[in-house]
C-alpha positions in Angstrom: 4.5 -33.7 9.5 3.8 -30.0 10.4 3.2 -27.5 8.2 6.3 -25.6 9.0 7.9 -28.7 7.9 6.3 -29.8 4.9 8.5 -28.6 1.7 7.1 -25.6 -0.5 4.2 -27.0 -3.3 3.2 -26.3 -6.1 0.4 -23.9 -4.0 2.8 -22.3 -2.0 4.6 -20.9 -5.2 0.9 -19.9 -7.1 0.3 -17.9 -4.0 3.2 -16.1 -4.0 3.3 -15.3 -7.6 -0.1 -13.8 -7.3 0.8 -11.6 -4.1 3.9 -10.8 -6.2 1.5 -9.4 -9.2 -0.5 -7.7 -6.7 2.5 -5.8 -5.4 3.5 -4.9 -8.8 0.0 -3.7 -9.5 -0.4 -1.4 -6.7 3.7 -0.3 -7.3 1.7 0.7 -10.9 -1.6 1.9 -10.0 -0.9 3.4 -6.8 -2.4 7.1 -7.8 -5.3 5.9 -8.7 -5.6 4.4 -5.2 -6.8 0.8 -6.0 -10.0 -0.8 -4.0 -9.3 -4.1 -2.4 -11.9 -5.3 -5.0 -9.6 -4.3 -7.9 -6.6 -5.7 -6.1 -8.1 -8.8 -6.0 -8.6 -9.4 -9.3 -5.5 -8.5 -10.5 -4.3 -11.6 -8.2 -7.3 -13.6 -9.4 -8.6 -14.0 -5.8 -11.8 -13.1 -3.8 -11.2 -9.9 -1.3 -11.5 -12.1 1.6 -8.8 -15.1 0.6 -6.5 -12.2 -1.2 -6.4 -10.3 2.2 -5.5 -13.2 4.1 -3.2 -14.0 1.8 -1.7 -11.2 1.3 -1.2 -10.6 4.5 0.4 -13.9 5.1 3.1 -13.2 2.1 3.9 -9.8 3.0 3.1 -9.3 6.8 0.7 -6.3 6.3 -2.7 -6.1 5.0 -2.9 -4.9 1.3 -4.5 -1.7 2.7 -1.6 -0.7 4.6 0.7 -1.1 1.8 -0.8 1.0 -0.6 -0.8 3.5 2.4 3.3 3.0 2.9 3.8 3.2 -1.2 1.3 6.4 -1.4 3.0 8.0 1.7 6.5 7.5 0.3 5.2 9.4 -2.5 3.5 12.6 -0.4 6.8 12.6 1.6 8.9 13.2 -1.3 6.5 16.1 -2.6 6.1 18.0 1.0 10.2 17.5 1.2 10.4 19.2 -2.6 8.6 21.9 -0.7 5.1 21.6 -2.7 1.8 22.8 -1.2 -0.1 20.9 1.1 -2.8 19.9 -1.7 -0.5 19.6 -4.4 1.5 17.3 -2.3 -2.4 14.9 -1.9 -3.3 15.2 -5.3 0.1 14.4 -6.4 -0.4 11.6 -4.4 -3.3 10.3 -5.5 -5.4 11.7 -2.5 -8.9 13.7 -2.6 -7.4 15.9 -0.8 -5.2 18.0 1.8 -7.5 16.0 4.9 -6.9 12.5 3.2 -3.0 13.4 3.1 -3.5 14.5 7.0 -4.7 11.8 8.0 -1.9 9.3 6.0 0.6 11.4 7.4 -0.6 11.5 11.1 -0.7 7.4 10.4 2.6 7.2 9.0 4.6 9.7 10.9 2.6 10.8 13.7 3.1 14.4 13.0 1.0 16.9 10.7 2.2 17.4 6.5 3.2 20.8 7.7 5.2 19.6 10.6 7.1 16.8 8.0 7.5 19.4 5.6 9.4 21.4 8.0 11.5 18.7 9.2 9.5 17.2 12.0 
């Protein structure tokens, strides 16, 4: 029997409980812009089986979804009109070259350019 068509286990259902906590931790944590390290242990896994799995159970690396979570939250602040820097820090970002470069990777246009409409 295949993988594909071996029924879910008991390991199948760990797994995704522990990408689920993980989602939920960055979803919490997200400002303070979580190292893979720290994600890791709040799934109880070691950085290289937690990306793997993660990226199995959700189709993106964890990296790239604290990116999409963090970038949802700079769009909403350039939209509400807020400063460039106000708009990273409210993020969670160092600063206006960190949110830059987010944007440019999410949108493929510069935080002014979003803010203006695109």
């Amino acid at each position: 029997m295949s993988r594909m068509q071996q029924p879910v286990s008991h390991l199948d259902t760990r797994d995704f409980q522990r990408i689920a906590r993980a989602i939920a931790y960055v979803d919490a944590h997200w400002r303070e812009q979580p190292s893979l390290a720290a994600l890791a242990r709040a799934a109880g896994l070691s950085r290289f089986h937690f990306s793997r799995l993660f990226r199995r159970w959700a189709g993106i690396s964890p990296r790239q979804y604290l990116q999409h979570v963090t970038g949802l939250a700079a769009k909403a602040q350039l939209r509400g009109r807020a400063a460039v820097l106000d708009a990273a820090l409210a993020a969670g970002l160092s600063g206006p070259g960190r949110l830059h470069d987010l944007i440019v990777t999410l949108e493929a246009m510069s935080p002014a350019e979003y803010a203006r409409g695109g």
